[in-house]
C-alpha positions in Angstrom: 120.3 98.9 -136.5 120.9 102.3 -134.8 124.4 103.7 -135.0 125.2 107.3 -133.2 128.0 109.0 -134.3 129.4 112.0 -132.9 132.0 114.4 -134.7 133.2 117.9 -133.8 135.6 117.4 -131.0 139.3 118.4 -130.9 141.8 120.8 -129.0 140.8 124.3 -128.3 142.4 127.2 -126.0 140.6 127.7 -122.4 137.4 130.4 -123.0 136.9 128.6 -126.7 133.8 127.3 -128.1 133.4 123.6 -130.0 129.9 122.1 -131.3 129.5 118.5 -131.4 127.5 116.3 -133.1 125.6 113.5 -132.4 124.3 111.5 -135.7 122.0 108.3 -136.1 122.5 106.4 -138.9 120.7 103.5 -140.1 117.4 104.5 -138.1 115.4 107.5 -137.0 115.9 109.6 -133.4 112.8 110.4 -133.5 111.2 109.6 -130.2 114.2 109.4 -128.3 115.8 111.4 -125.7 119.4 112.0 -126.2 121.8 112.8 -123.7 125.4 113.8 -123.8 128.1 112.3 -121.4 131.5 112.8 -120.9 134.0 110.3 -119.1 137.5 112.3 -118.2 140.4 109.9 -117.2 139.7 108.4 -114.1 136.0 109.3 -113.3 133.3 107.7 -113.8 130.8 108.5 -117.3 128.5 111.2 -116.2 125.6 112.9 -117.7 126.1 116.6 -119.0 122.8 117.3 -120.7 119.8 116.2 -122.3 117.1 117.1 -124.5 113.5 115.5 -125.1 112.1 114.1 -128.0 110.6 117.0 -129.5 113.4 119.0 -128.4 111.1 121.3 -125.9 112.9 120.1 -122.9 116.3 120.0 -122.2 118.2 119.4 -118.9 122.0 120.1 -117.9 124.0 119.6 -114.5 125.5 122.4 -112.9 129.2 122.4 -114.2 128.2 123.3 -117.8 124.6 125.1 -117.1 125.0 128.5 -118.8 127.7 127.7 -120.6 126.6 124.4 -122.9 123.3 124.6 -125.2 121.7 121.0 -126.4 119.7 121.3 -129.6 118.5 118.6 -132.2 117.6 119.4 -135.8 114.8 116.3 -136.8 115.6 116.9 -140.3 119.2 116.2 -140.5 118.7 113.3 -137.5 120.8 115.6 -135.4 121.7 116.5 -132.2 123.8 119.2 -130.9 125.8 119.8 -128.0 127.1 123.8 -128.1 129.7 124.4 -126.1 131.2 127.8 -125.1 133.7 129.4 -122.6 135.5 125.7 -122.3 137.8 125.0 -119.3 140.4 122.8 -119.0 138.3 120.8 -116.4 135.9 120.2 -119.7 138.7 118.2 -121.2 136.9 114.2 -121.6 135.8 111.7 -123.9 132.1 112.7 -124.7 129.5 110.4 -125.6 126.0 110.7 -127.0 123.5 108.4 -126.3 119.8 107.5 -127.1 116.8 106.1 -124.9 113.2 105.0 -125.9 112.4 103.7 -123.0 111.6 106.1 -120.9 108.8 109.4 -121.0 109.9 111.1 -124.0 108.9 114.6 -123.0 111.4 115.4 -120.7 114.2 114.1 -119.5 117.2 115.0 -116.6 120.7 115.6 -117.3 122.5 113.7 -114.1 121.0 110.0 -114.6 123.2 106.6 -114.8 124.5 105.4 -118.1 121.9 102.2 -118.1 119.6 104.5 -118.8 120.4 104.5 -122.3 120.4 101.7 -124.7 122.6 103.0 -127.6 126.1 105.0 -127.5 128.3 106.2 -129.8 131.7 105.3 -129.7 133.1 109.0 -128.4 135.3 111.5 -129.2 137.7 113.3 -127.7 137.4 117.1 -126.8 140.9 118.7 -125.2 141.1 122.1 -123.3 144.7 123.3 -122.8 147.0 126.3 -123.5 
């Protein structure tokens, strides 16, 4: 059984850069597209970014374009979610999550969270001074 599990997150200083993780254990990614979403308090879970299957496509919404880079690494059944020059308004619970059910070749960023049949449980990133 699929488990993602992200790691990375934690309190950083406006302009700062974190990378999170997003891990499968017990089974492969392979073939999946992964997404990253973020839920602050109060708002709804939106989609940030996400990448294809082979990692050739990738997709991000507007309020991190430029400043986030998603990447996987097959090997270590990894994906990555750079994130530089963080504002406060960055501050959430992000989420990673994993979908075989759709065209695995390319993917977009802004989609509902049904799209996607496995999560991990979150973490926290903070942005404050």
């Amino acid at each position: 059984q699929l488990q993602l599990v992200e790691s990375g997150g934690g309190l950083v200083q406006p302009g700062e850069s974190l990378r999170l993780s997003c891990t499968g254990a017990g089974s492969t990614l392979d073939g999946a597209i992964i997404a990253w979403f973020r839920q602050a308090p109060g708002k709804e879970r939106e989609g940030i970014s996400c990448i294809s299957s082979n990692g050739l496509s990738s997709d991000y919404v507007d309020s991190v374009k430029g400043r986030f880079t998603i990447s996987r690494d097959t090997a270590k059944n990894t994906v990555y979610l750079q994130m530089n020059s963080l504002k406060p308004e960055d501050t959430a619970v992000y989420f990673c999550g994993a979908d075989w059910g759709s065209y695995p070749f390319a993917c977009t960023a802004a989609v509902p969270r049904e799209h996607y049949q496995y999560w991990g449980q979150g973490i926290q990133v903070t942005v404050s001074s």
